[in-house]
C-alpha positions, 0 to 999 in steps of 0.5 A: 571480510568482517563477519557478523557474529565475530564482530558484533561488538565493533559493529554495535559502536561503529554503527552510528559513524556508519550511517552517519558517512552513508550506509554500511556494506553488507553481504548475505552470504549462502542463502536461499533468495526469492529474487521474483524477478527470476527462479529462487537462487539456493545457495547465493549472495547479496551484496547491499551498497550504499542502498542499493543492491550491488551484486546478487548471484550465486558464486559471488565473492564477499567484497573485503569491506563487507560485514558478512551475514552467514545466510546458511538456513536462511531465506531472502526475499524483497522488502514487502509493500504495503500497496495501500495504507495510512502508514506514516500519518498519525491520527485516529480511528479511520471513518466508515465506508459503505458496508460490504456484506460479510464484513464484521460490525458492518460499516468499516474504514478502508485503512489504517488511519484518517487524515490528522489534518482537521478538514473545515465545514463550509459556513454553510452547505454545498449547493453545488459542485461549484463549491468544491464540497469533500474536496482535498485533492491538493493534500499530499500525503508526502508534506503529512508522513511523519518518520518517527510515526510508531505505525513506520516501525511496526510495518518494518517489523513484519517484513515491510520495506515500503508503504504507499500511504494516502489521505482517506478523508473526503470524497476527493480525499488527496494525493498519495506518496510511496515511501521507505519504512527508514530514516529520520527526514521524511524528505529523503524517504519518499520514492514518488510524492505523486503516487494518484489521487485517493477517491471514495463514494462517502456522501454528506448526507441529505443536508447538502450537495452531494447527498446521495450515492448518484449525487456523489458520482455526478459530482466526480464526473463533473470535477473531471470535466472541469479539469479538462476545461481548466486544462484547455483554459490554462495551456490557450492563455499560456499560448497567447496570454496578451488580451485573453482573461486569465483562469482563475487558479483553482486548487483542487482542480490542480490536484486532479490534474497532477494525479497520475492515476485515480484509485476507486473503491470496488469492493462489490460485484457491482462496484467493480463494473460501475467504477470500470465504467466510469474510469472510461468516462473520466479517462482517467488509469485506475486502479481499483481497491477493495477487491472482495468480490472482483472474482465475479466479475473478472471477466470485466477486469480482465478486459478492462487491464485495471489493477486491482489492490486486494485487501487482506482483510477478509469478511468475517462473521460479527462476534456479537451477532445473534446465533438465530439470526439466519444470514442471506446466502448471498453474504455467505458467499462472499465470505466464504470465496473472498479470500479465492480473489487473488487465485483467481485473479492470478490464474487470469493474468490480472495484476493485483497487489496486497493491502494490509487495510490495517490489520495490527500485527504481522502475524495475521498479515501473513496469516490472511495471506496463508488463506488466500493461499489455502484458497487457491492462490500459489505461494509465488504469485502471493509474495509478488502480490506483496512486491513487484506487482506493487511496484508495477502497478505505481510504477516503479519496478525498475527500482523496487519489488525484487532483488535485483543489482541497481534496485534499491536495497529493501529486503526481508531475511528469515529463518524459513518461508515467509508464510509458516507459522514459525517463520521468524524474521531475523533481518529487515534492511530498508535503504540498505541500513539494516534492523533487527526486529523483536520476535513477534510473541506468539502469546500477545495479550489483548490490550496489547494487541489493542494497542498496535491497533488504535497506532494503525 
């Protein structure tokens, strides 16, 4: 057996010959392990081979050709998932979205960073659905990731293993791709390239079609009802192609169709129950983001059976608001009781996940998760929120989300609780290929902090 901190030296030049055959073997020996799937193992091994997780338990021998990690004091927990990002896209500030109340600054981007691919106008203005305005539902975000994006190793960093990254331009802005925070060729990081189909309520204005918040749900609807027209239309030529005119193909329709699932922004009370609503009439399984005020309403969830992607992002007072300015009780609350959601959705049985919605550093990623904690949700239902729920919801937990023998080897070992304030993580292995992040400084100067931002 090869132990770690013997043989360092052998394994720092043994390192590049290691991943260039296949990933090396390992085995953390003795540690606590949050598996999530089951009750936490206190003193147990897990073994990574070949990207995947060979074995875990306790009473486990080391194979012989394992680098051995001394787990002792240590704790392992599935890689976290970012359950909706723009991770992996290089690009700017995001556009705004519609206000919720008790945000700061109003207005805000619903993730981390927009779509780098320039979206040009029409010649001249929709006039109507029939010109497909806002519409790129054929883009895919696994043909748009970049593998040496800096926003890939940041997230690695904190703990994430996995990210769900979709466009966020337009109103149908296209199709996402759930990959792992590991390699060189984005090609052998994507898990799914069909991960559903990214929609906002972002209108054009009053200067064309859509110009209004009805105008934009109209033009939803009608989009999902020339799908299914267009479905029907497809399969009746296939079948007898021979004296019938053929459909004419139609791109954006096509990224509808392809799209296993819809996501649907719900950040209000009232978001939650239009968007409810309206996922019935387009038959569509949705999965609604945004969250903040879903514990009004969770009644209506629950008996809907939607997931919900929580965002970590909690509404915060503007710094530069005027201290004399008395604000509506109403905004008030949502700002105090929106970190309550997930406790709330957890004690319900709904299934919810976490969003990081581009907060910059790890730290405070754990940090607004400590206060959905402080607000009532249990530690254990807070790191699934970060694992399997997320894979469950895009369906794939029968290869991410705990540790598990055949899963995929994505796991995050610390030298405490995941959410203390002096936890640090010693280990991130994604595929099975391990790293070692640098200590997060406790001390970080504002334009560095500036800096991981504007990569976000």
């Amino acid at each position: 057996m090869k132990r770690e901190f013997v043989l360092l030296p052998v394994m720092l030049c043994a390192s590049a010959v290691l991943l260039a055959e296949g990933p090396a073997v390992y085995a953390i020996h003795d540690a606590r392990v949050i598996r999530v799937s089951g009750p936490p193992l206190e003193h147990a091994s897990v073994v990574v081979r070949n990207g995947l997780i060979e074995a875990v338990g306790e009473n486990i021998t080391p194979p012989a050709d394992a680098w051995i990690i001394e787990g002792r004091g240590l704790t392992v927990y599935p890689g976290l998932i970012d359950a909706l990002s723009t991770i992996g896209i290089p690009g700017a500030a995001a556009p705004p979205t519609a206000a919720t109340p008790g945000r700061t600054g109003g207005p805000r981007p619903v993730a981390a960073a927009p779509l780098p691919t320039p979206i040009v106008p029409p010649a001249s203005p929709a006039a109507g659905p029939e010109d497909r305005p806002s519409n790129t539902s054929f883009l895919r975000a696994a043909d748009q990731i970049v593998a040496a994006d800096h926003s890939v190793e940041l997230a690695r960093d904190g703990g994430f293993t996995t990210a769900v990254t979709f466009p966020i331009n337009n109103i149908f802005a296209g199709q996402g791709v759930v990959f792992d925070l590991s390699g060189t060729r984005t090609g052998e990081m994507v898990i799914d390239p069909s991960a559903g189909q990214y929609i906002t309520l972002r209108s054009n204005g009053f200067t064309s079609f859509p110009g209004s918040l009805m105008g934009v749900i109209a033009y939803i609807r009608q989009i999902y009802l020339d799908s299914d027209h267009y479905k029907v239309a497809k399969a009746i030529y296939d079948k007898h192609p021979n004296g019938l005119e053929r459909p004419a193909y139609d791109r954006t329709l096509e990224g509808v169709i392809q799209s296993p699932r819809v996501l649907l922004p719900a950040h209000r009370a009232v978001e939650v129950d239009r968007m409810l609503q309206f996922a019935r009439e387009l038959k569509s399984k949705p999965v609604l983001y945004g969250g903040e005020e879903a514990w009004r309403v969770v009644d209506s969830i629950k008996k809907s059976g939607a997931p919900v992607l929580v965002t970590l992002k909690w509404p915060e007072k503007a710094k530069d608001l005027d201290p004399a300015i008395n604000e509506p009780l109403r905004v008030l609350e949502i700002r105090d009781k929106a970190p309550s959601t997930p406790g709330v959705l957890a004690k319900n049985g709904i299934l919810f996940a976490f969003y990081t919605d581009g907060i910059a550093t790890p730290k405070e990623i754990l940090k607004a998760a400590q206060k959905a904690i402080d607000a009532g949700l249990a530690p254990s239902d807070a790191i699934r929120a970060f694992t399997l729920n997320a894979a469950e919801i895009y369906g794939l937990a029968d290869r991410l989300g705990s540790i598990d023998k055949g899963k995929i080897a994505n796991l995050v070992v610390t030298d405490g609780d995941l959410f203390a304030d002096k936890t640090q993580i010693k280990y991130v292995f994604v595929d099975g290929n391990k790293f070692e992040p640098a200590p997060e400084s406790p001390d970080a100067k504002p334009d560095a902090k500036k800096d991981m931002e504007k990569t976000q």
